[in-house]
N, C-alpha and C positions, 0 to 999 in steps of 0.2 A: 179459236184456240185449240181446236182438234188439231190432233197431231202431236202436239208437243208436248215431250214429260215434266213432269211435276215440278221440277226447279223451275223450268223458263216460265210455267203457267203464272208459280208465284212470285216472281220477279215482274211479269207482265200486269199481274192484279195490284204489287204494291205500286209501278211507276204509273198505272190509268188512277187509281184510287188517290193518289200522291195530288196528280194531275186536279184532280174531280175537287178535292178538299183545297188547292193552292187556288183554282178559278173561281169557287163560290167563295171564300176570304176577300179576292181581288174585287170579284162585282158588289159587294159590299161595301167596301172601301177600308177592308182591313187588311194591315199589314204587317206579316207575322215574323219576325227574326231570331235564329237560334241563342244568340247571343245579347237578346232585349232584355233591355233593366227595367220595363215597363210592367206594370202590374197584372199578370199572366194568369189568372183569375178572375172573375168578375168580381167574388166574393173573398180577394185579398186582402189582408189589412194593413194598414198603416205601416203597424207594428213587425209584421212579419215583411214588409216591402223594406222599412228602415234594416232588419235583418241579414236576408238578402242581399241587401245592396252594400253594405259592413265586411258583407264575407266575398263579396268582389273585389273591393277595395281593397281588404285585405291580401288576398292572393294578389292585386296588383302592385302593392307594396312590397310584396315577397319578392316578387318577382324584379323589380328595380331595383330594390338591395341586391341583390343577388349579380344581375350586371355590373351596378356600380362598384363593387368588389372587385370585381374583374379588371374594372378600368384603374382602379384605387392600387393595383396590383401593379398594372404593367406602367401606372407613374414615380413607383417608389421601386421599380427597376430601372427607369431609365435616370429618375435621381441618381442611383446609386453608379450607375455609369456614368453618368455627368460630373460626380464626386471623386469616381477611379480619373476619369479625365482630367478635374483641377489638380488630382495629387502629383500625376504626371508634368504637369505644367509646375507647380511648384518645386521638384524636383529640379526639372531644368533650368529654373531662374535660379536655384542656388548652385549651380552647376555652375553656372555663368558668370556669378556671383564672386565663386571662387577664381576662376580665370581671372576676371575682373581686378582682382585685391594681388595674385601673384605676377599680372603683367604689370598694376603699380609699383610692387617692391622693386621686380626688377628693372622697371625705367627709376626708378629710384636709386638703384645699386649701380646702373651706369651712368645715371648723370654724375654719385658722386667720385666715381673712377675718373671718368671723360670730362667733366663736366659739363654743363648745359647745353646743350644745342642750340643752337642760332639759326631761325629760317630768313633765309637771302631772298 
């Protein structure tokens, strides 16, 4: 390690030391995860493990609400365009509705001028 200034020195002692502490766990047969809900202690208790494992939970629950909000959001916008959609459509059937009712009257107003038409 001559040679090199004092950052790389200490970068190079944490990633050997790193090394040194991951292989003697490994030849043991222990295996250590940042993220382990296992009792990280020898001398944990119950109590403080049921703890622990409450406030994971918790922030995992936060964390899901929080998505599902999200999703709960973009289903009561596209309701709401599904809604603008039917009004449109109900719109148009009374549109149609009305054509409907004044091409009646006036097949009505010329049968009773002409009177009825006869198909041959």
């Amino acid at each position: 390690m001559e040679g090199l200034d004092t950052r790389t020195r200490t970068v190079v002692r944490s990633v050997v030391s790193g090394y040194r502490r991951k292989s003697a766990t490994r030849r043991i047969g222990i295996f250590i995860a940042l993220d382990d809900a296992t009792i990280r202690r020898l001398r944990m208790t119950v109590a403080h493990l049921k703890k622990q494992m409450d406030r994971r939970f918790t922030r995992l629950q936060r964390e899901m609400n929080a998505r599902f909000v999200g999703v709960d959001r973009r289903f009561i916008s596209v309701d709401d365009r599904f809604d603008a959609v039917d009004q449109r459509f109900d719109a148009v059937d009374q549109r149609f509705d009305g054509m409907d009712r004044r091409v009646a009257r006036w097949t009505r107003i010329r049968n009773e001028i002409r009177g009825p038409r006869e198909f041959k």
